[in-house]
C-alpha positions as CSV (number, residue, x, y, z in Angstrom):
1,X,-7.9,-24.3,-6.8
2,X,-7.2,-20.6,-5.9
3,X,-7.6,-17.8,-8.0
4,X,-4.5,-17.3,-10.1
5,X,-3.1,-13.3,-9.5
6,X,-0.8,-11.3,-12.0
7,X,-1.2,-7.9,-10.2
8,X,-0.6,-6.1,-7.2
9,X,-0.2,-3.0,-5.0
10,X,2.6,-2.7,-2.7
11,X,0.9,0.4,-0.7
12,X,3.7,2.3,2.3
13,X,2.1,4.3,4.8
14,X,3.9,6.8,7.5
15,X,1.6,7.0,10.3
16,X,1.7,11.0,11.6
17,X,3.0,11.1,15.2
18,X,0.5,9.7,17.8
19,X,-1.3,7.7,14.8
20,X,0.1,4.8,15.0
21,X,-2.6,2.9,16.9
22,X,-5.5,4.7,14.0
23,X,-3.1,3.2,11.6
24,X,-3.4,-0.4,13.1
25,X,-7.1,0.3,13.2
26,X,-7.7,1.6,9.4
27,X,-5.8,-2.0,8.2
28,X,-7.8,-4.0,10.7
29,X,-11.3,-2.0,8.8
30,X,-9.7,-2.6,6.1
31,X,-10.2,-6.5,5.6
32,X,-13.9,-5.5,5.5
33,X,-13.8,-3.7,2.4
34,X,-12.1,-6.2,0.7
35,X,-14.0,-9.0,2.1
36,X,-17.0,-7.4,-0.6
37,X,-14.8,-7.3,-3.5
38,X,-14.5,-10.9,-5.1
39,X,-11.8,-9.5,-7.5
40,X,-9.3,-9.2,-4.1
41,X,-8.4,-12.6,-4.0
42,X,-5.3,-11.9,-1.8
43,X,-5.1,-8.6,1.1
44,X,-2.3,-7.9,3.7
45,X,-2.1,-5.4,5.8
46,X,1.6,-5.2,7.1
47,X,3.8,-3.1,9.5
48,X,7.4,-2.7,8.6
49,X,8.6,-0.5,11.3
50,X,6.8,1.7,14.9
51,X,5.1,4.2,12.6
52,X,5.3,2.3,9.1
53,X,2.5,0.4,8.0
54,X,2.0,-0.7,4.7
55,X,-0.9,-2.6,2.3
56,X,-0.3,-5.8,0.0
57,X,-3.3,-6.2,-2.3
58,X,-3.7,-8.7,-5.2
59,X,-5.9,-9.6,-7.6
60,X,-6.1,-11.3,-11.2
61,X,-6.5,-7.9,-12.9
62,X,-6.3,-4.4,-11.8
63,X,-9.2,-3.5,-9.7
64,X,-10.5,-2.1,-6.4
65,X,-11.6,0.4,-4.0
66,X,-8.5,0.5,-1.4
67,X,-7.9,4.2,-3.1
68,X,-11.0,5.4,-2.1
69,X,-10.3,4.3,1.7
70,X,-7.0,5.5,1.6
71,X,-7.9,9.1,-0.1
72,X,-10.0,9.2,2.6
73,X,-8.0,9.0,5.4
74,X,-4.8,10.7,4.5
75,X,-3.7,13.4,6.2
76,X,-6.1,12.6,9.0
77,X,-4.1,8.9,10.0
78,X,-1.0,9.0,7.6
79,X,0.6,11.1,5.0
80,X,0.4,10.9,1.6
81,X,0.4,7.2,0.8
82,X,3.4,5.6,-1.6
83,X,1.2,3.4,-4.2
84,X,3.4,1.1,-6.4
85,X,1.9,-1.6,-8.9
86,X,3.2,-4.6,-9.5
87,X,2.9,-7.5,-12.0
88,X,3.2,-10.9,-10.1
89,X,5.8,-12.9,-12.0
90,X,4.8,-16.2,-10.4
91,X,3.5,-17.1,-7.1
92,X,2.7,-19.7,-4.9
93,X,-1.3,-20.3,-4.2
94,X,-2.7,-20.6,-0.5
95,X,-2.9,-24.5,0.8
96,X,-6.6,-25.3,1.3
97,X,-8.0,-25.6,4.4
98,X,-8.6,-29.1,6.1
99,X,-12.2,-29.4,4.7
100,X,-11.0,-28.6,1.1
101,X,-12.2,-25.4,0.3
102,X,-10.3,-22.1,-1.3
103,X,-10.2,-20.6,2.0
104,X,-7.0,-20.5,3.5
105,X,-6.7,-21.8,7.2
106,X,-6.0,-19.2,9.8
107,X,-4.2,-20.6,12.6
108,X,-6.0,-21.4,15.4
109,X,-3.2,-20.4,18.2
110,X,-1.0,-16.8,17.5
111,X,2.3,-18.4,17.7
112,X,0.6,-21.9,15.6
113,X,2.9,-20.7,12.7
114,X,6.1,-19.9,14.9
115,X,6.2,-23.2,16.1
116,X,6.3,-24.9,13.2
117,X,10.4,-26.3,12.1
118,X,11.1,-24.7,8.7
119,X,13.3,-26.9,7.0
120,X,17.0,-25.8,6.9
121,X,18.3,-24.5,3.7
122,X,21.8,-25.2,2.5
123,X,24.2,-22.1,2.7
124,X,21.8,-20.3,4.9
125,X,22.9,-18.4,7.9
């Protein structure tokens, strides 16, 4: 079974202009750092818009060193970052992989996900 989580960072980032592709870069280093902490038990690193980027981090307890990266490079990739914490109400724990392990599966094709038929939800548009 998963590790349970009860709280988490929602962190926004506004990439200065030209950035944009540092930005992409900094998230994509970022799965690194939290690969070595075992309290990280779930890490996304989202973009919500051309130059906003964002990180979702959570973990069974407050913990970390995302700060550290992100004091780091602000002002060099992005401007001053907007951290909010959160406490997870309830959530819904990552399937395990075909071999049974806590890992979750990563698809093996980009669009793997896309092509999957979500079942239809009464009322919904």
């Amino acid at each position: 079974m998963a590790t349970q989580v009860s709280k988490a960072v929602l962190v926004r980032l506004e990439a200065l202009p030209g950035k944009e592709d540092d930005v992409r870069g900094f998230l994509n280093q970022g799965l690194s750092i939290v690969e070595g902490e075992p309290g990280t038990v779930r890490w996304f690193g989202i973009q919500f818009g051309p130059s906003s980027f964002g990180i979702f981090d959570a973990f069974p307890d407050v913990s970390g060193a995302v700060a550290q990266a992100l004091s780091e490079r602000t002002g060099e990739f992005f401007e001053e970052p907007t951290i909010e914490l959160i406490d997870v109400v309830v959530e819904k724990q990552p399937a395990l992989d075909l071999v049974g392990t806590d890992q979750p599966r990563i698809p093996s094709r980009p669009n793997e996900m896309a092509s999957k038929r979500l079942p239809s939800v009464p009322g919904a548009v």
